[in-house]
C-alpha positions as CSV (number, residue, x, y, z in Angstrom):
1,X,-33.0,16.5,-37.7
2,X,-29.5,16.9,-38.6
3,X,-28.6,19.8,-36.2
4,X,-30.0,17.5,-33.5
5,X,-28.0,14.6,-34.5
6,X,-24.8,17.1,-33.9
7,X,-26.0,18.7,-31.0
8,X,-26.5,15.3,-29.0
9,X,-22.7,14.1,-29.0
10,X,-21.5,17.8,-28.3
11,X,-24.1,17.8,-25.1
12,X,-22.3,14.6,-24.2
13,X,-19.4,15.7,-24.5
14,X,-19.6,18.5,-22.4
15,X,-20.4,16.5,-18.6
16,X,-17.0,15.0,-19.7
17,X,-15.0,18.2,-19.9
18,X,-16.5,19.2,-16.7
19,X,-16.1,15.8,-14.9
20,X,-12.2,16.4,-15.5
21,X,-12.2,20.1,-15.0
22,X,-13.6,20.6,-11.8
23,X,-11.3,17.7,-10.4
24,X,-8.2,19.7,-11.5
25,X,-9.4,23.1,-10.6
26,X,-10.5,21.0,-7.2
27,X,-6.7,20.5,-6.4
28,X,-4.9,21.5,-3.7
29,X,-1.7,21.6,-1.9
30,X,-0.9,22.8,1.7
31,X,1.3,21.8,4.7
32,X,4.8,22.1,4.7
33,X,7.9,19.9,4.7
34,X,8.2,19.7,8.2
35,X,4.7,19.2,9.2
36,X,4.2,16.9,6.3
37,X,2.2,18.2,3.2
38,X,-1.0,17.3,1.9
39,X,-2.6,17.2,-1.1
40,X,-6.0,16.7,-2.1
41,X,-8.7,16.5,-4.6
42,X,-12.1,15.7,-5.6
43,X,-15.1,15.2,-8.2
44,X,-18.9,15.2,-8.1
45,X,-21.2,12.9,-10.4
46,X,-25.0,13.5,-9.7
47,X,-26.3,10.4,-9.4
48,X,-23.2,8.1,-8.1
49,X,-23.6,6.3,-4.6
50,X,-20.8,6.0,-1.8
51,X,-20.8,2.1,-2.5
52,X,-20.4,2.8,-6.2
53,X,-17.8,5.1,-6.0
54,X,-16.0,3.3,-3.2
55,X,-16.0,-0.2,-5.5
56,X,-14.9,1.4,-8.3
57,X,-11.9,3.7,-6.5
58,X,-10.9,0.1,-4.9
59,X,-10.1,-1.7,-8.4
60,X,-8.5,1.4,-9.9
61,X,-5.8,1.8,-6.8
62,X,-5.0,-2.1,-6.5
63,X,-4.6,-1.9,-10.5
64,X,-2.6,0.8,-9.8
65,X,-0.4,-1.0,-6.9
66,X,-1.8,0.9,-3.7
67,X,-2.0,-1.3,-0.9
68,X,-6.1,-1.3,0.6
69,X,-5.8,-1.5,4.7
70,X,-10.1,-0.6,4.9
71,X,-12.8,0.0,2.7
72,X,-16.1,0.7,4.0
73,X,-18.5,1.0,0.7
74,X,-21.9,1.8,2.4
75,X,-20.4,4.7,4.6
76,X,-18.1,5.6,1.7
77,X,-14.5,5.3,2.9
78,X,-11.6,3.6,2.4
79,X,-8.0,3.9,3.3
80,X,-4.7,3.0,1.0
81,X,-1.7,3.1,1.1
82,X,1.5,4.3,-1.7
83,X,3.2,1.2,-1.0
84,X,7.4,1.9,0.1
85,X,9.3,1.6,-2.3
86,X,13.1,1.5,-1.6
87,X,13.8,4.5,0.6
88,X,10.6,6.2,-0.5
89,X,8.6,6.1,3.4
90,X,4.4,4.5,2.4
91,X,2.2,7.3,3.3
92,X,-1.6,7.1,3.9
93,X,-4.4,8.1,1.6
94,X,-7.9,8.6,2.3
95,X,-11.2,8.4,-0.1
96,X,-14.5,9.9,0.8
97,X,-17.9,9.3,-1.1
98,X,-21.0,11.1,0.0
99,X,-24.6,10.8,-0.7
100,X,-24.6,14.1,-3.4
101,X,-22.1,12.1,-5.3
102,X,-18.7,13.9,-4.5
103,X,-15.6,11.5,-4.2
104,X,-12.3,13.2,-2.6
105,X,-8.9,11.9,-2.1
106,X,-6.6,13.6,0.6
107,X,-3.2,12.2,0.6
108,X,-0.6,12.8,3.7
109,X,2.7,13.0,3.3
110,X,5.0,12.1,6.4
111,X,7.1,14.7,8.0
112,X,10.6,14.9,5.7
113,X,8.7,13.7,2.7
114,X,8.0,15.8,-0.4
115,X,6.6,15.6,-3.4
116,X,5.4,17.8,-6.7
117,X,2.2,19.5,-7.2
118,X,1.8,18.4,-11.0
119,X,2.3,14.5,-10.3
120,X,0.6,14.2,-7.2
121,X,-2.7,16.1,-9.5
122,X,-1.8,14.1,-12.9
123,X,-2.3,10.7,-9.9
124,X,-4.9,11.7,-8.0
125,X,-7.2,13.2,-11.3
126,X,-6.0,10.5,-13.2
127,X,-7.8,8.0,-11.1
128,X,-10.7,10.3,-10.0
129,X,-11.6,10.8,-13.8
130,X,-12.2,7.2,-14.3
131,X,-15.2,6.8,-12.0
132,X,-18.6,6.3,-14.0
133,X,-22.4,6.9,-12.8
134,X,-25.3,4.6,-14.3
135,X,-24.8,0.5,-14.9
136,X,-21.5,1.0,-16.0
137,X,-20.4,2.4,-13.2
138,X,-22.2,-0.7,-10.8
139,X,-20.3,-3.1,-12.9
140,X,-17.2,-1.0,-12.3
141,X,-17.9,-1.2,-8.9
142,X,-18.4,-5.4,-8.6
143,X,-15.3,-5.7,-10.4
144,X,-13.4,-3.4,-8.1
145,X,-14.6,-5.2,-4.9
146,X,-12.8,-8.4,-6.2
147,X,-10.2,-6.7,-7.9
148,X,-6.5,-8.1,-6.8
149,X,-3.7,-6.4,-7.7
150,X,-0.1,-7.5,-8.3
151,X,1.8,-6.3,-5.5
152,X,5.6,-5.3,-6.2
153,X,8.0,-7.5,-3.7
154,X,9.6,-5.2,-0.8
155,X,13.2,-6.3,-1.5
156,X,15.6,-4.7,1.7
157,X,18.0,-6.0,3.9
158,X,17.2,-7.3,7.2
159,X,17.3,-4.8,9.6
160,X,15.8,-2.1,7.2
161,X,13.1,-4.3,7.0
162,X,12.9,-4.7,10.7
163,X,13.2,-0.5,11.1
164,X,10.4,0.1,9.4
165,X,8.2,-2.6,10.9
166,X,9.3,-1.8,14.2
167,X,8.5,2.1,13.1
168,X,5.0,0.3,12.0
169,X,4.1,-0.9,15.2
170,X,4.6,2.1,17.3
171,X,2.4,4.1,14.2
172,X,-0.6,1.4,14.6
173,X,0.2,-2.5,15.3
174,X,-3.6,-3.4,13.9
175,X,-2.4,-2.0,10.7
176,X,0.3,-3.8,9.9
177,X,-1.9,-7.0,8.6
178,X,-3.9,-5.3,6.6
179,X,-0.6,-3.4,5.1
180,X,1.6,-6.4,4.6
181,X,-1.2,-9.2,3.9
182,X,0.0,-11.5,0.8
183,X,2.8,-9.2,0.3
184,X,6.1,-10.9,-0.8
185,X,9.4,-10.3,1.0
186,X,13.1,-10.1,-0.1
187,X,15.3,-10.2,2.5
188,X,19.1,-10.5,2.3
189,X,20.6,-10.7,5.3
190,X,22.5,-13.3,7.7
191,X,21.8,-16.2,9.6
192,X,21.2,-15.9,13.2
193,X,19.7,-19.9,13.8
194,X,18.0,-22.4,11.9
195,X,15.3,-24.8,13.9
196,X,13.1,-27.6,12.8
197,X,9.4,-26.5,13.2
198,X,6.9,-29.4,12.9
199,X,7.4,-30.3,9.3
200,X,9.4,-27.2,7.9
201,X,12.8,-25.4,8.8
202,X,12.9,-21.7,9.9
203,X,15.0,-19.2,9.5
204,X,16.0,-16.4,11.7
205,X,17.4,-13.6,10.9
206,X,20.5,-12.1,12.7
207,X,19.3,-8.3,13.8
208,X,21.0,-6.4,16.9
209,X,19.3,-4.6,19.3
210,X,19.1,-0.6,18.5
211,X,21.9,-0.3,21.5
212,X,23.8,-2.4,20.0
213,X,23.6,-0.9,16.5
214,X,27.2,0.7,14.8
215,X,25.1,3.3,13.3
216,X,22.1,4.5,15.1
217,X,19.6,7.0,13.1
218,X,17.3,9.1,14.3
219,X,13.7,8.3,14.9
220,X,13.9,4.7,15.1
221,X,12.2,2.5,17.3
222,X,13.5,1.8,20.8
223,X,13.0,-1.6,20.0
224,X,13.6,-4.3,17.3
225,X,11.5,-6.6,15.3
226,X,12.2,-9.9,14.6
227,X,12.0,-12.2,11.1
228,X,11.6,-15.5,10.8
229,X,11.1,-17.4,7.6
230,X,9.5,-21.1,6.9
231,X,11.1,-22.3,4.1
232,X,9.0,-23.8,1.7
233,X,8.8,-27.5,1.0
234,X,11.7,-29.0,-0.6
235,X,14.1,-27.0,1.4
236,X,15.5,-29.1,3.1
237,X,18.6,-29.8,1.3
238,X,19.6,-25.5,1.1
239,X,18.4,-25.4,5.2
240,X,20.6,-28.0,6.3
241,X,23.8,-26.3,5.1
242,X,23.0,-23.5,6.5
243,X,25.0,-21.9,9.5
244,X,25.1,-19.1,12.0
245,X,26.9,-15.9,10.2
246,X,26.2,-17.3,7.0
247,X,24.6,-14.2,4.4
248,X,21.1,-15.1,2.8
249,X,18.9,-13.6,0.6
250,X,15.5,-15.2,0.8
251,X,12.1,-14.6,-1.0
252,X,8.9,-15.2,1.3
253,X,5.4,-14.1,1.7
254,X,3.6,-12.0,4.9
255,X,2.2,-15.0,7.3
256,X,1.7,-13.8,10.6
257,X,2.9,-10.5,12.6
258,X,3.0,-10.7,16.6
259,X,2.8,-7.0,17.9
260,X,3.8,-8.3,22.0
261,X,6.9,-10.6,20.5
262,X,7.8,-8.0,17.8
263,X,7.8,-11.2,15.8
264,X,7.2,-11.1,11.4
265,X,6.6,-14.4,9.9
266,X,7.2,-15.1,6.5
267,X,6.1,-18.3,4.7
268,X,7.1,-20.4,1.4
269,X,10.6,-18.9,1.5
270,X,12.8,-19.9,-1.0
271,X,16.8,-18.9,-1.9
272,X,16.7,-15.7,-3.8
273,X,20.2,-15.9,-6.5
């Protein structure tokens, strides 16, 4: 009785060691600076659905900051985003679950971008390791369905802002709500009008065409996007002293994107000091 009371834990153990083995030995890197590299990754647990797996990998990346554009639990995908973060580009990940129980990540990195193997494994594994089979792992799952992250603000100037949005919309407009939804804004900048808008006062910001740019860089878009921000109640007093050419740096949240106008709308915008 006592050699099977030592045996048991040791025979638990050992799923364990394989669970994070095989995702490690699993890695892989390939594509190239130019092209864009790719890494990629994966683990199998007999025994855990494509929902399950799906539900749980959503509440691990939104703890974890990633940005959610789709998940699709019952056909086992989902797509996420690393979130930009100063000059570092957002670049696409996908998640796969199938029926047998293997979950893979394959992240893309855009052309010019690189990163190192050990990370992007220590990141990928680190989150892949966490996924759980039986009750625990269908609680996991709930959770992760309603899981909601706290999103780090996207603080840039102006036309950066409108670069990359711009940049955005020529990738995939539809995305763009999905990427930017609740997200908050910190935009310094300078002030190209203020109008009266029903009950609120919006801002817009001052940002020249791409002809009309001092410094043009390569690979932007042919065409600029707009911001406007509704300041939030009680604004009134900053927004009417307020003029043309006047520098700003305001906080807002995403509100609205119009791909035709090449129009972003931020709301509840408030003086950033």
């Amino acid at each position: 009785m006592r050699l099977s009371c030592i045996c048991v834990p040791i025979a638990l153990l050992v799923p364990a060691l394989a669970h994070a083995g095989t995702c490690e030995e699993s890695f892989t890197k390939s594509g190239s600076f130019i092209s864009g590299q790719k890494f990629a990754a994966s683990v199998t647990l007999p025994g855990l659905t494509p929902a399950s797996a799906i539900g749980q990998m959503r509440g691990i990346v939104v703890t974890k900051g990633y940005d959610v554009l789709a998940a699709e639990p019952e056909d086992g995908s989902m797509l996420i985003e690393q979130p930009q973060t100063g000059k570092v580009r957002a670049f696409p990940i996908t998640i796969t679950a199938t029926p047998d129980g293997n979950v893979r990540m394959e992240a893309k990195l855009r052309a010019g971008m690189s990163a190192p193997s050990e990370p992007a494994k220590a990141e990928m594994c680190g989150m892949l390791n966490q996924l759980k089979t039986g009750r625990a792992g269908t609680a996991a799952a709930s959770a992760g369905m309603n899981a909601a992250g706290n999103k780090a603000p996207l603080d840039m100037d102006a036309l950066s802002i409108s670069h990359q949005i711009s940049k955005d919309t020529q990738r995939n407009a539809a995305a763009i709500p999905l990427r930017y939804k609740d997200k908050t804004f910190i935009v310094s900048g300078t002030v190209k009008s203020i109008d009266k808008m029903d009950d609120a006062y919006v801002v817009t910001y001052d940002i020249p065409e791409p002809y009309n740019e001092a410094i043009r860089l390569p690979g932007t878009a042919p065409f600029k996007t707009d911001i406007f921000c509704r300041l939030a109640k009680g604004q009134s007093v900053f927004a009417l002293q307020l003029k043309p050419g006047k520098r700003i740096k305001l906080s807002g949240v995403y509100a609205n994107f119009n791909p035709n106008a090449h129009g972003l709308l931020l709301e509840n915008c408030r003086p950033v000091k």
